[in-house]
C-alpha positions as CSV (number, residue, x, y, z in Angstrom):
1,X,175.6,104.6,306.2
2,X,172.4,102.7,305.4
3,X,170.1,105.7,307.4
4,X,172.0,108.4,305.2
5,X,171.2,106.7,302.1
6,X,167.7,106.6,303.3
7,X,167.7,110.2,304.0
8,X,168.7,110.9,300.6
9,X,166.4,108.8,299.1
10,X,163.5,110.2,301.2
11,X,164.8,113.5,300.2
12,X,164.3,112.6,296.4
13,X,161.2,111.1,296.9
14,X,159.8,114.3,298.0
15,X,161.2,116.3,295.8
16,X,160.2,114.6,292.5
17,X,156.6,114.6,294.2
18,X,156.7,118.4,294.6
19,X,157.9,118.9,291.2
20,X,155.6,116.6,290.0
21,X,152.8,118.3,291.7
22,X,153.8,121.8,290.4
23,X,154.3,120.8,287.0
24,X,150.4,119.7,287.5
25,X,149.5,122.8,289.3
26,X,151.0,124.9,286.2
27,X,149.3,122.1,283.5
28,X,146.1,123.3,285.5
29,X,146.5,127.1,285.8
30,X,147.2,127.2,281.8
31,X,144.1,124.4,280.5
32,X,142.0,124.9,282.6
33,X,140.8,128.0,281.6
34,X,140.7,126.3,277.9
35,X,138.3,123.3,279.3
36,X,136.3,126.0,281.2
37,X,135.4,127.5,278.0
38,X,134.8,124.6,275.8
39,X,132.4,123.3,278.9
40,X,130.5,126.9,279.0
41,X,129.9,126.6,274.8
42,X,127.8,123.6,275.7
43,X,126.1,125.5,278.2
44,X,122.3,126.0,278.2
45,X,123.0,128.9,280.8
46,X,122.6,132.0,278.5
47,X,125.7,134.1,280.5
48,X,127.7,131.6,279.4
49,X,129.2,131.0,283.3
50,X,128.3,128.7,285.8
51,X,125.8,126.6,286.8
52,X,125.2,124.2,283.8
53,X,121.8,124.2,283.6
54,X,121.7,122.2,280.7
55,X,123.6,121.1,277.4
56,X,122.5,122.3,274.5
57,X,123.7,123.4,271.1
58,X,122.1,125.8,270.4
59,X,125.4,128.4,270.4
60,X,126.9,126.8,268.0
61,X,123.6,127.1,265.7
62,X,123.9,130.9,266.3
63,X,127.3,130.6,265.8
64,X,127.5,129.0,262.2
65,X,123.8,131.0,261.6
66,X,125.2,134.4,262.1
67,X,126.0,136.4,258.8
68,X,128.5,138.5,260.9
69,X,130.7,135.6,261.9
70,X,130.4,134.3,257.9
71,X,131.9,137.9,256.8
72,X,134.5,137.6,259.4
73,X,135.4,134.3,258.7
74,X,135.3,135.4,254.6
75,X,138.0,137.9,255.8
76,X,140.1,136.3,258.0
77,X,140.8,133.6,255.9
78,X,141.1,135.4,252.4
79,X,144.0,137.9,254.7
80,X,145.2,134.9,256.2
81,X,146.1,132.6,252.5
82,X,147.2,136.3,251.4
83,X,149.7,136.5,254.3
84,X,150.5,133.3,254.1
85,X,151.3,133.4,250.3
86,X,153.5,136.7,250.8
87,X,155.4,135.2,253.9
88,X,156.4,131.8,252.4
89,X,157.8,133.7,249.1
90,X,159.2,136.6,250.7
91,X,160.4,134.7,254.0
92,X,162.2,131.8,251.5
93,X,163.9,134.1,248.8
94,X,165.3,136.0,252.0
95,X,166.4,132.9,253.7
96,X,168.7,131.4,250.8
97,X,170.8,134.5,250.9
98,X,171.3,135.1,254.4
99,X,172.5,131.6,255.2
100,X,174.4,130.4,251.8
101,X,175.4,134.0,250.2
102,X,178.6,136.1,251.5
103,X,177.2,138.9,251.9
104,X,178.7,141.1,254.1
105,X,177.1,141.9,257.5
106,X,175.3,139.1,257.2
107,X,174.1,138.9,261.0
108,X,173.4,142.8,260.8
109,X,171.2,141.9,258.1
110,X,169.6,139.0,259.8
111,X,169.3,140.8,262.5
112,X,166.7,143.6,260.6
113,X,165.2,141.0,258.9
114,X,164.0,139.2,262.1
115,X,163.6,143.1,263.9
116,X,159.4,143.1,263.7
117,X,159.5,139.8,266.2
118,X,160.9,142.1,268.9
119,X,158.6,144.8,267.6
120,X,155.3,145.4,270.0
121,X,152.6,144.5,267.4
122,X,150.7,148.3,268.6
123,X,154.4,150.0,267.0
124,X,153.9,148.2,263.7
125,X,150.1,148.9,263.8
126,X,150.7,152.2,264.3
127,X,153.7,153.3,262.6
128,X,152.1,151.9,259.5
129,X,149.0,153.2,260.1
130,X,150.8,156.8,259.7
131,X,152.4,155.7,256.4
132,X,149.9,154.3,254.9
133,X,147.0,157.1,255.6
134,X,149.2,160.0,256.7
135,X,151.9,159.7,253.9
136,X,151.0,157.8,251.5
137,X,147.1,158.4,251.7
138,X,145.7,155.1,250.9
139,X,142.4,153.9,252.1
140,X,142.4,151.2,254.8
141,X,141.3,147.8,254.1
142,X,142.0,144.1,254.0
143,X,145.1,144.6,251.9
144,X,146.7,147.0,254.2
145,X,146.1,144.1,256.9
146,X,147.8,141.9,254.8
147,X,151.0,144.0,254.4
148,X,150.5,144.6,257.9
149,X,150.1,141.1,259.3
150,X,153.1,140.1,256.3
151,X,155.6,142.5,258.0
152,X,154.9,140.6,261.6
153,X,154.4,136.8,260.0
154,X,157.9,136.8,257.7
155,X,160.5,136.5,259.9
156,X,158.9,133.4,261.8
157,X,159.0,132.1,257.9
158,X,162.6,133.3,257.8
159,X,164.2,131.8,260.9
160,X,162.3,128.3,260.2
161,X,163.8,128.0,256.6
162,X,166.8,129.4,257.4
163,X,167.2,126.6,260.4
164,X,166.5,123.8,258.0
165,X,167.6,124.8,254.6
166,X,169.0,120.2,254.4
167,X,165.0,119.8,254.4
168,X,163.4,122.4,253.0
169,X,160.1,121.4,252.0
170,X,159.2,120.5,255.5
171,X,160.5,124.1,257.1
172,X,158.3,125.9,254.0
173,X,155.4,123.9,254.7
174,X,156.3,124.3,259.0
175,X,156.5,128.2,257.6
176,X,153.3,128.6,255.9
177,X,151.5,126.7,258.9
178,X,152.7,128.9,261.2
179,X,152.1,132.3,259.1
180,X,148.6,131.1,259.0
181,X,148.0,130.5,262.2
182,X,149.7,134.0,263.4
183,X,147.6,135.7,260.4
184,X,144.6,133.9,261.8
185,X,144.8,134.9,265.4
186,X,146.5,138.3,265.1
187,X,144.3,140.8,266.3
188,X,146.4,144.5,266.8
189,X,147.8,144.9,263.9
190,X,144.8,144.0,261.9
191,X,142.3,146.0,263.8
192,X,144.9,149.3,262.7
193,X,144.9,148.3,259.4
194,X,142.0,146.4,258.2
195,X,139.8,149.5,257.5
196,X,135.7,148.8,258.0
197,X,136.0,145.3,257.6
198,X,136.2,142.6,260.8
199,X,138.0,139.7,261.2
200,X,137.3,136.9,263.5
201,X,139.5,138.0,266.9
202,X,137.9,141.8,266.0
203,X,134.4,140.3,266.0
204,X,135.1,138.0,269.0
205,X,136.5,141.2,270.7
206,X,133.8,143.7,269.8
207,X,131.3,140.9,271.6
208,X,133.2,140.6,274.5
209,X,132.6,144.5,275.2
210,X,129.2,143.8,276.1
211,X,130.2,140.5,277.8
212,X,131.1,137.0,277.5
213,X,128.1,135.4,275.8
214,X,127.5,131.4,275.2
215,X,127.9,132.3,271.3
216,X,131.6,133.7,271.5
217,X,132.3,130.6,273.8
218,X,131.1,128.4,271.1
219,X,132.8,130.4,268.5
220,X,136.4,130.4,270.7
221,X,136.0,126.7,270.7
222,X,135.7,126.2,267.3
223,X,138.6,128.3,266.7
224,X,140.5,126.0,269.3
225,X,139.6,123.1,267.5
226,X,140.6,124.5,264.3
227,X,144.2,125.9,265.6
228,X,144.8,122.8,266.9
229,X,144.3,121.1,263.7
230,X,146.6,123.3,261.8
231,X,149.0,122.2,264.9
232,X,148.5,118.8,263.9
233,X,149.1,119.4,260.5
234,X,152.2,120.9,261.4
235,X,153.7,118.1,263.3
236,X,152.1,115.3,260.9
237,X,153.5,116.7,257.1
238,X,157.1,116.7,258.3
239,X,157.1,112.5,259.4
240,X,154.9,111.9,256.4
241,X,157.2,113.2,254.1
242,X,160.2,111.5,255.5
243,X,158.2,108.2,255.4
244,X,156.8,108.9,252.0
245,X,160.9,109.2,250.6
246,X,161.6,106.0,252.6
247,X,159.4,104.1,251.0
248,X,160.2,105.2,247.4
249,X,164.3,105.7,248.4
250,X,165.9,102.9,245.7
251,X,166.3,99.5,248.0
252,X,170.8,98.7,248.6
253,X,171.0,95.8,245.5
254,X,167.9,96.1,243.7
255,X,168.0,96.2,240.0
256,X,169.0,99.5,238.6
């Protein structure tokens, strides 16, 4: 009896080590690629690869010094508050009536609402690339994006809302976050839409064409450090809400 129980607790033991070492092998194969990049921005090695041959930041001077990455930045972030803006509103009004109304077909209509989530992001670019210059003739530029980027961003707004209608502030500030940040990084819908004018992912994209430089590693790793950030944001305003209306919720027996 004893040996058996030993078996089984050898047995254990080696099978929380092997999942234990798999969940480190897949920790690896997804960061490590991240810390390789952050490493190569501090590079002095101009391929922006290995060896380090020095550190330097000089890359991150071109970066903030270059007039192209300014525009880009100008862009992305006026499409981004834009898309953010339009999500929130629309993504809100639309969540009230399709989890307190009686409409009928109400999970049809859910359903539709949430449809450009399963929708490759090259269909949208390109089915409203046809409406907008092929049938309704209008000229491509960062507005277009917007309604572009708005038709992929509101359902994320929608299902978060809808799932926490008892708190809403928190969902439709977890909402705009998160339209931001998809607005920010979306890339293939934008570069269909957006007309002459680059965002960030299109600049960091046209760069990479001619290879991977030190610069774009620089610039990726600012845009890390800014996403995660906004992530931070996003788990931080929730709890600091709910701790700022404990500490102004009216004490049980204090003076009315």
């Amino acid at each position: 009896m004893a040996g058996d129980v030993e078996v089984l607790s050898t047995r254990a033991r080696v099978g929380r080590l092997g999942l234990a070492a798999y969940g480190a092998f897949i920790y690896v194969f997804l960061f490590a690629p991240i810390v390789l990049l952050v490493l190569f921005s501090f590079n002095a090695n101009r391929y922006g690869t290995f060896p380090v041959t020095a550190w330097t930041l000089k890359w991150y001077r071109d970066a903030i010094g270059n007039y192209q990455i300014h525009d880009a930045l100008s862009t992305t972030l006026k499409v981004a508050a834009e898309v953010t803006t339009i999500s929130v509103v629309v993504g809100t009004a639309a969540a009230f009536p399709l989890v307190r109304s009686r409409l009928p077909f109400r999970n049809g209509i859910r359903v539709a609402f949430i449809l450009p989530i399963m929708i490759p992001g090259l269909l949208i670019g390109v089915s409203l690339l046809v409406l907008f210059t092929g049938s309704l003739h209008w000229q491509l530029s960062p507005q277009t994006a917007v309604i572009g980027q708005s038709v992929y961003t509101t359902p994320f707004v929608i299902l978060l809302v809808a799932a926490r209608l008892q708190a809403l502030l928190p969902a439709i500030l977890a909402g705009a976050l998160l339209a931001f940040t998809l607005s920010l990084d979306e890339f293939i819908i934008t570069y269909f839409l957006i007309g002459d004018r680059i965002t960030l992912p299109i600049y960091i994209y046209t760069q990479i064409k001619f290879g991977i430089t030190p610069e774009v590693n620089a610039l990726a790793s600012m845009l890390l450090g800014a996403s995660l950030l906004v992530l931070a944001l996003a788990f931080a305003l929730p709890q600091v809400m709910r701790a700022t209306r404990r500490a102004f919720r009216p004490r049980a027996g204090g003076v009315a």
